[in-house]
C-alpha positions as CSV (number, residue, x, y, z in Angstrom):
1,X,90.9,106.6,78.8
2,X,90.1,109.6,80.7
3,X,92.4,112.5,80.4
4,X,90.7,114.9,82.8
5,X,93.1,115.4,85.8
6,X,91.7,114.8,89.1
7,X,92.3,117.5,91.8
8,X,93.5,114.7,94.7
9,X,95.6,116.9,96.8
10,X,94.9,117.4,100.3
11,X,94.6,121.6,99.8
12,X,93.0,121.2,96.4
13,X,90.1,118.7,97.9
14,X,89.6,121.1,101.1
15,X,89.1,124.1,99.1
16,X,86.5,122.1,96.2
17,X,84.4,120.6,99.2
18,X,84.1,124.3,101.0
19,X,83.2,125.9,97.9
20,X,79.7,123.3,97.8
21,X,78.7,126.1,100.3
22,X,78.8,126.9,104.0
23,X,82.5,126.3,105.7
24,X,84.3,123.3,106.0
25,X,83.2,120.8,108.6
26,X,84.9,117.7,109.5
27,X,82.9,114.6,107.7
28,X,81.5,112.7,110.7
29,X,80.3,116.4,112.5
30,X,79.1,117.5,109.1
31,X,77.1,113.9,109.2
32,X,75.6,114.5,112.8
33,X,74.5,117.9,111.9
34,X,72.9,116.6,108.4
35,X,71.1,113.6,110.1
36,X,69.8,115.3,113.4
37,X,69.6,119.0,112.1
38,X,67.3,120.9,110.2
39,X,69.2,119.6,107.0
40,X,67.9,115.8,108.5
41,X,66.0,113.2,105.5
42,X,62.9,114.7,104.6
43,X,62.2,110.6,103.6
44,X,63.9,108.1,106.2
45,X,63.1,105.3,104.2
46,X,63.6,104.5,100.7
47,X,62.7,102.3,98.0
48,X,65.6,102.4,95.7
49,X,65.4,99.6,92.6
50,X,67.9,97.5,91.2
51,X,68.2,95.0,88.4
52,X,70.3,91.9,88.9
53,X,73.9,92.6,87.8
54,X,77.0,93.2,89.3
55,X,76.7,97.1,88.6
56,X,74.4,97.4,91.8
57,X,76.5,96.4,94.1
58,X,77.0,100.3,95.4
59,X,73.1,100.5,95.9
60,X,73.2,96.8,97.8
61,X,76.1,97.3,99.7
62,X,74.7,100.7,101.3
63,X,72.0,98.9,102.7
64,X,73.9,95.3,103.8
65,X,76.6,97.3,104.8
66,X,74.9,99.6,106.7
67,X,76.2,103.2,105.1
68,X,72.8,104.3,104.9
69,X,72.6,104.3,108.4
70,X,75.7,107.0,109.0
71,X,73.4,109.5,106.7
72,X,70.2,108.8,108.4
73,X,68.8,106.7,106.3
74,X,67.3,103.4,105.3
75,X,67.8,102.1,101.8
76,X,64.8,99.5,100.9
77,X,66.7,97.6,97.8
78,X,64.1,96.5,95.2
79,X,64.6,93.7,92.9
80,X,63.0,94.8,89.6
81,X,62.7,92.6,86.9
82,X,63.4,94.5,83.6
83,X,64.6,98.0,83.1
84,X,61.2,98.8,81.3
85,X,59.9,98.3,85.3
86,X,62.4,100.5,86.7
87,X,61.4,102.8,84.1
88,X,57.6,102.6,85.5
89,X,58.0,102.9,89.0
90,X,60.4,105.4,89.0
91,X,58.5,107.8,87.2
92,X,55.1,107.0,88.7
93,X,56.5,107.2,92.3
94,X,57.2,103.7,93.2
95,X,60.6,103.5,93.7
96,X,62.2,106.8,95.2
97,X,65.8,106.1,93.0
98,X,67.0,103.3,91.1
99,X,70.2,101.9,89.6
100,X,69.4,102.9,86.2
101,X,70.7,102.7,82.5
102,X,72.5,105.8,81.6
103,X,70.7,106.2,78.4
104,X,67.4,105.4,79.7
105,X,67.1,108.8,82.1
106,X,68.6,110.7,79.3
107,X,65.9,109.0,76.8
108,X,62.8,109.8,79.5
109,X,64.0,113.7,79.6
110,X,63.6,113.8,75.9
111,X,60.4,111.3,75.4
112,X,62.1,108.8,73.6
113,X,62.4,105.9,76.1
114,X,58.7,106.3,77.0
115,X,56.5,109.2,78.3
116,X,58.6,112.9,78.9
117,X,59.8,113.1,82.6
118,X,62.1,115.5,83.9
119,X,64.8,113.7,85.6
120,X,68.0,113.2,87.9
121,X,71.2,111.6,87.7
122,X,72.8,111.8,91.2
123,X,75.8,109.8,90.3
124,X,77.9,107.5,88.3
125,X,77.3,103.8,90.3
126,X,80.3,102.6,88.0
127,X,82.7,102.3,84.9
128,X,83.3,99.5,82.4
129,X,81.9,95.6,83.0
130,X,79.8,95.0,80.4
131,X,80.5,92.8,77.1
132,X,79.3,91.6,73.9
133,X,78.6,87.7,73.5
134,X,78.1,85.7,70.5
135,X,76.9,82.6,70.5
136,X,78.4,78.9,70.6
137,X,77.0,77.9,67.2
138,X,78.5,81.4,65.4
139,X,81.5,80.3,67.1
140,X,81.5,76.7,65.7
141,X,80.9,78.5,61.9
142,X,84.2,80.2,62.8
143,X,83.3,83.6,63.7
144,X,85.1,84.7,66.8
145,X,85.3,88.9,66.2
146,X,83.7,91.6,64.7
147,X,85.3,90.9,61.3
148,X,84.2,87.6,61.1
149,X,80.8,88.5,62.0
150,X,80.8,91.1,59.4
151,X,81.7,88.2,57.0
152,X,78.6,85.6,57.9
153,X,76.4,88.7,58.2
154,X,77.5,89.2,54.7
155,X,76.5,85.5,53.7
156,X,73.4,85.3,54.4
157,X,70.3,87.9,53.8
158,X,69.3,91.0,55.5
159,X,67.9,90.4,59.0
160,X,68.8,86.9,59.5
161,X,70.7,87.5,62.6
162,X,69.3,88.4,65.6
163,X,71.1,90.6,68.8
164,X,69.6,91.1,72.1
165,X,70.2,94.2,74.4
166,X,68.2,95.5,77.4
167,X,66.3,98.9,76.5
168,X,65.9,100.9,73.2
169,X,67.8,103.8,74.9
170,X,70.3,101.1,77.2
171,X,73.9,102.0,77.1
172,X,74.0,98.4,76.4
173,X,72.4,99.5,73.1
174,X,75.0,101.9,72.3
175,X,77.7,99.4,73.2
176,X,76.1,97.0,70.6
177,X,75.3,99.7,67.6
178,X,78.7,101.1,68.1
179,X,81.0,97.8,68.1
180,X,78.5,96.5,64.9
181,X,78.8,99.5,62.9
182,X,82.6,100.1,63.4
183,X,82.9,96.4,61.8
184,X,80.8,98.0,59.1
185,X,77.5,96.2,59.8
186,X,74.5,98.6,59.9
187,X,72.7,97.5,63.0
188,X,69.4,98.4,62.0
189,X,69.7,97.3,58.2
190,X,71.8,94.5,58.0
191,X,70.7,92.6,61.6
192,X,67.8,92.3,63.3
193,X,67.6,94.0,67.4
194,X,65.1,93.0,70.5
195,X,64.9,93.7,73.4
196,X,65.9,91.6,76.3
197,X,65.9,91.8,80.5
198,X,69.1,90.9,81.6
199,X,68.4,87.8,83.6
200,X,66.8,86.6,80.7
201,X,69.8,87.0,77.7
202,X,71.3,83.3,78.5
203,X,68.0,80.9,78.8
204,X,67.1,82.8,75.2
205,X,71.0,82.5,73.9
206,X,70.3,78.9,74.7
207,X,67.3,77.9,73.3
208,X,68.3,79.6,69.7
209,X,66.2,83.3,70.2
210,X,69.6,85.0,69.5
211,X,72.8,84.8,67.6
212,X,74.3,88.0,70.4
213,X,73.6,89.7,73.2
214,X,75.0,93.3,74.9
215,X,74.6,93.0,78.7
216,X,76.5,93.5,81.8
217,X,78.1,91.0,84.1
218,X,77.3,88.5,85.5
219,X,75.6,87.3,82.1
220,X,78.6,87.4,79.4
221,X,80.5,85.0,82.0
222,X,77.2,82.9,83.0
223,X,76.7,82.2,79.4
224,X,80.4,81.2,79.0
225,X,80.4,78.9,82.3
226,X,76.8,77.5,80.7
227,X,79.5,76.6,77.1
228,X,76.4,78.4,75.2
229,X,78.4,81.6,73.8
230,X,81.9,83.7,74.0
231,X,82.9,87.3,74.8
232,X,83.3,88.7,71.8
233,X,84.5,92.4,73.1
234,X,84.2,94.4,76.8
235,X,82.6,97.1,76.7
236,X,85.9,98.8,78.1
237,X,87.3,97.8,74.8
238,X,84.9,100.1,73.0
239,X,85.7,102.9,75.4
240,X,88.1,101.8,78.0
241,X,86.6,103.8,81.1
242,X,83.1,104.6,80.0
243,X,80.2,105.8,81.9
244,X,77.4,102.7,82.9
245,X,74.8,102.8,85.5
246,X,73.8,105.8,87.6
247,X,72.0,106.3,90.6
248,X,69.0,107.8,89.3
249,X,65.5,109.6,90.4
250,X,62.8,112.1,88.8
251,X,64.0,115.8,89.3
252,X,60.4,116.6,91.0
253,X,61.6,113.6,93.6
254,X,64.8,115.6,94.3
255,X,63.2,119.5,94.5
256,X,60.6,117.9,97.3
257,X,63.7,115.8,99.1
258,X,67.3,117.5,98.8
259,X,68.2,116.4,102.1
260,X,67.1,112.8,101.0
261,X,68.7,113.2,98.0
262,X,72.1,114.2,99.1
263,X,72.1,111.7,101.9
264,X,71.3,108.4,99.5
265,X,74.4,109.7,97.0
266,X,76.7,109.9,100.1
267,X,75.6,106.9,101.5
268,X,76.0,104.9,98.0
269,X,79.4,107.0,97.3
270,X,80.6,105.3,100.4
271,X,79.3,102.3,99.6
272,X,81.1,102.2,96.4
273,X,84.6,103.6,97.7
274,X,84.8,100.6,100.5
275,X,84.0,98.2,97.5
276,X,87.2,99.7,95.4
277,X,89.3,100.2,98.4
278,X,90.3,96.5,98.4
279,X,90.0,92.9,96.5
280,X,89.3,91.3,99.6
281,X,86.0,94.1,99.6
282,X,85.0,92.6,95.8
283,X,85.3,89.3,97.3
284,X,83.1,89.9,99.4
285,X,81.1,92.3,97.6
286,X,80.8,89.0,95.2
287,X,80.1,86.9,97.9
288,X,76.7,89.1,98.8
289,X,75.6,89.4,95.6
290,X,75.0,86.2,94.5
291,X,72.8,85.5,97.2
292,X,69.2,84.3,96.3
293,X,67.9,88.3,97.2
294,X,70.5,89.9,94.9
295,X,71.8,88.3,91.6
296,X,71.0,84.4,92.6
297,X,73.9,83.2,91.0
298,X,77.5,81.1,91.7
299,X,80.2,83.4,93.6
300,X,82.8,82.0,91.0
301,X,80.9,84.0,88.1
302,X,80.5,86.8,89.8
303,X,83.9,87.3,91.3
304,X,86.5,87.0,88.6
305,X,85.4,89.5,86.4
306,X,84.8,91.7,89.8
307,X,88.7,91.2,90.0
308,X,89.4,92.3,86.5
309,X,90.6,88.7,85.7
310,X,89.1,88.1,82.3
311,X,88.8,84.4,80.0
312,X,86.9,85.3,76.8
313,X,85.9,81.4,76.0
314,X,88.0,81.0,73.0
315,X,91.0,80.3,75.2
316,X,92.5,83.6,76.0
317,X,93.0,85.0,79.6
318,X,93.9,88.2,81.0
319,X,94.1,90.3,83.7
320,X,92.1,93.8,82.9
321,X,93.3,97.1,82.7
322,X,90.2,98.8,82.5
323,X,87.6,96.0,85.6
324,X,84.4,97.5,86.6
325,X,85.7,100.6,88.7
326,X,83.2,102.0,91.6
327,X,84.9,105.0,92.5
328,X,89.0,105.2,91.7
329,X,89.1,108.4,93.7
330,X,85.6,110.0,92.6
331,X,86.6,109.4,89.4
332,X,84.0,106.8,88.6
333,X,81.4,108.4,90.4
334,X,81.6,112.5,89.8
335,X,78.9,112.6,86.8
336,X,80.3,114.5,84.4
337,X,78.2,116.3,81.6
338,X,79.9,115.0,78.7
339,X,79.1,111.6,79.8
340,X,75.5,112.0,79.7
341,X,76.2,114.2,76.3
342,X,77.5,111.7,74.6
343,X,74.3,109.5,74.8
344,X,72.3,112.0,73.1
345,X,75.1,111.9,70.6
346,X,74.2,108.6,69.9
347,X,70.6,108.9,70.1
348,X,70.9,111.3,67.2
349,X,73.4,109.3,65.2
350,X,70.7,106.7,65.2
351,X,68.0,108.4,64.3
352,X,66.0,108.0,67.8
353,X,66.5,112.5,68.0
354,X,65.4,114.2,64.4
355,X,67.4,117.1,65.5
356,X,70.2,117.9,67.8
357,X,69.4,119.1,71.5
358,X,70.7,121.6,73.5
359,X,73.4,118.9,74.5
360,X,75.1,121.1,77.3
361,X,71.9,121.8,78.7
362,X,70.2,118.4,78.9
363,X,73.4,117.7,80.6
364,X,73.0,120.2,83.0
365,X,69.5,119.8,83.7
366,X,70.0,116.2,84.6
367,X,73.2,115.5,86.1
368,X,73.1,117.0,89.2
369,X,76.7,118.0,90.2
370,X,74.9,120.2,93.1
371,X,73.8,117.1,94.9
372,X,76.8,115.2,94.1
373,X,79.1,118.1,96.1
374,X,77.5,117.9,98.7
375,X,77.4,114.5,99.1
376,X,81.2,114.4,99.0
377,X,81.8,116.8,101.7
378,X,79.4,115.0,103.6
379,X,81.5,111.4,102.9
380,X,84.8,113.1,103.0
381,X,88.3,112.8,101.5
382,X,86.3,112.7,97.8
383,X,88.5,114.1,94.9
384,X,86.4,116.7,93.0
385,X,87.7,117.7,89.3
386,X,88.6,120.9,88.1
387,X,86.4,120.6,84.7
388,X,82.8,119.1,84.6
389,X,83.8,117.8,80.8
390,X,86.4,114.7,80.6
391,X,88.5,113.4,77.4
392,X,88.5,109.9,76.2
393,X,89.3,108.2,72.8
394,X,87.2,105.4,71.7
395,X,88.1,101.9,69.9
396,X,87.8,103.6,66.2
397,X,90.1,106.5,67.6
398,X,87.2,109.0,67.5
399,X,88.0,111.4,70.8
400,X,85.1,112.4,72.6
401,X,85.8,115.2,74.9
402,X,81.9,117.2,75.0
403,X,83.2,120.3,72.8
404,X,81.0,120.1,69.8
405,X,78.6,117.1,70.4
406,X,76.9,118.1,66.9
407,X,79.9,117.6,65.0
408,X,80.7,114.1,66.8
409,X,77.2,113.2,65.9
410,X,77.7,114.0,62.2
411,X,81.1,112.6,62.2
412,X,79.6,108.7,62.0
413,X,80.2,106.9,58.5
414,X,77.4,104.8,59.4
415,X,74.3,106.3,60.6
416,X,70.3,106.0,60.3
């Protein structure tokens, strides 16, 4: 869990948003001036991709809502079909932003998720909601956790099992390799990994193309509605509170359209604070996104989980304390350095970096905390913190806080 205090007093939030530059200005003034000013969109309309999960729900809910509309824009959502595509149109120009894999922009900066491209992360889109499933048959040879799985992978020779997750770079990735090798299985030795879209991990579950999959909602419920597999673990379990997706573009994209740029964050950073104001706006939320455009799925698997109300398939229920969070007060969406930091950690860990980068300053040069200020004085009544680095403590107890990311990247028993 985070340990970074947020500065959410009245006085504290006044003085953050003025220091962004230029004085104070009441949000909906500042929002006339930005939209009808010299400061207007230097791009009206914008194609911004998604994938289907219940992660994009900021990105959709800006344009159904209308948000985008209050900063002058319009969002054109674009239902991509695998995060290799967003990867391809956004940095050839298709797509103006995306909802993106946090791992995959920091992966394109350094040329390991495909060509070198300097790019942006505008802001965290959300926290937690994504899970590990194994499937029904591992389940009927007994195995329902990571030490029974250690136990069959054991059994049987090198490679036999097979795990799905959505990009090489994916934080669904790191989710996997993380949760495997703290059970002691190497996930590159001991088990075999593809690559999977998203939409695609439960037709292949069924039809016997994997024993697990790492992949965000609504999929891990979907394949538990279907009786084809079990959650295994949440994501929040590995790090309750984690970064996920981000709302992401090429850093050439923002330098030709700041104006653009700061407008799309607002409008999805109010998108994503009317989401988390209320369960009645996940219902709905829910509702939207399993329309035929969006997610083209049943409301019911889409909506618990949005709730935080949680049935792993083996017979246990529970009511989350770490749901898929949009915004809690800015704190989901501020993007903090060390979250992007601690992907490279992992990059290097498993051998996909032969050396360790200038963590702090790939961190700098890609989160853009510029854009994000000013897109929360614009919105208003958004709780900046006081350190651009945050704490947390993962599953194996390891604390993460961004203060010597070569260190943590050594510190890994298991490594490639």
């Amino acid at each position: 869990m985070s340990q970074t205090s947020f500065s959410a007093s009245r006085r504290k939030l006044l003085l953050a948003s003025a220091a962004v530059g230029g004085a104070w200005l009441l949000p909906g003034l500042r929002n006339a001036v930005w939209a009808a000013g010299s400061d207007a969109p230097e791009k009206a309309s914008l194609r911004v991709g998604f994938i289907p999960l219940t992660d994009c729900a900021p990105v959709v809910m800006a344009a159904v809502k209308g948000f985008d509309k209050k900063y002058g824009l319009t969002i054109q959502p674009s239902k991509e079909a695998s995060w290799a595509a967003v990867r391809d149109k956004l940095t050839s120009g298709e797509l103006d932003a995306a909802h993106a894999l946090y791992g995959m922009i920091y992966g394109l900066q350094l040329g390991v998720a495909g060509p070198q491209h300097d790019m942006a992360n505008l802001m965290t889109l959300n926290n937690n909601g994504q899970a590990i499933t194994l499937s029904s048959q591992l389940k009927a040879q007994g195995v329902t956790d990571a030490a029974s799985l250690k136990q069959a992978v054991a059994a049987q020779p090198k490679g036999t099992f097979t795990f799905a997750h959505t990009f090489p770079t994916s934080t669904h990735a790191m989710w996997l390799y993380y949760w495997l090798a703290e059970a002691g299985i190497h996930p590159f030795d001991d088990v075999r990994t593809v690559v999977v879209p998203p939409p695609q991990m439960v037709m292949n579950m069924k039809i016997g193309n994997m024993s697990g999959f790492c992949v965000g909602e609504p999929w891990n419920q979907r394949a538990i509605s279907d009786n084809i597999g079990f959650t295994a673990t949440t994501s929040q379990q590995i790090w309750p509170d984690h970064p996920e997706k981000i709302l992401a573009t090429r850093a050439e994209w923002v330098t030709s359209n700041p104006n653009s740029a700061r407008a799309l964050t607002a409008a999805v950073l109010e998108a994503a604070r009317w989401i988390d104001a209320s369960d009645d706006n996940r219902r709905e939320t829910a509702t939207v996104l399993a329309q035929r455009a969006w997610i083209n799925t049943r409301v019911e698997t889409l909506e618990g989980r949005m709730l935080g109300q949680y049935q792993n398939g083996l017979g246990q229920s529970w009511q989350d304390a770490h749901p898929m969070r949009f915004f809690r007060d800015g704190e989901v969406s501020f993007p903090w350095l060390s979250d992007g930091m601690w992907f490279l950690t992992q990059m290097k860990r498993w051998g996909m970096l032969s050396a360790d980068p200038d963590y702090l300053a790939v961190a700098r040069q890609i989160n853009r905390i510029d854009i994000y200020k000013q897109a929360a004085s614009a919105v208003g009544d958004v709780a900046l913190p006081q350190s651009e680095l945050r704490s947390s403590t993962l599953a194996d107890g390891k604390i993460w806080d961004g203060s010597d990311p070569a260190a943590y990247a050594a510190s890994f028993a298991l490594k490639r």
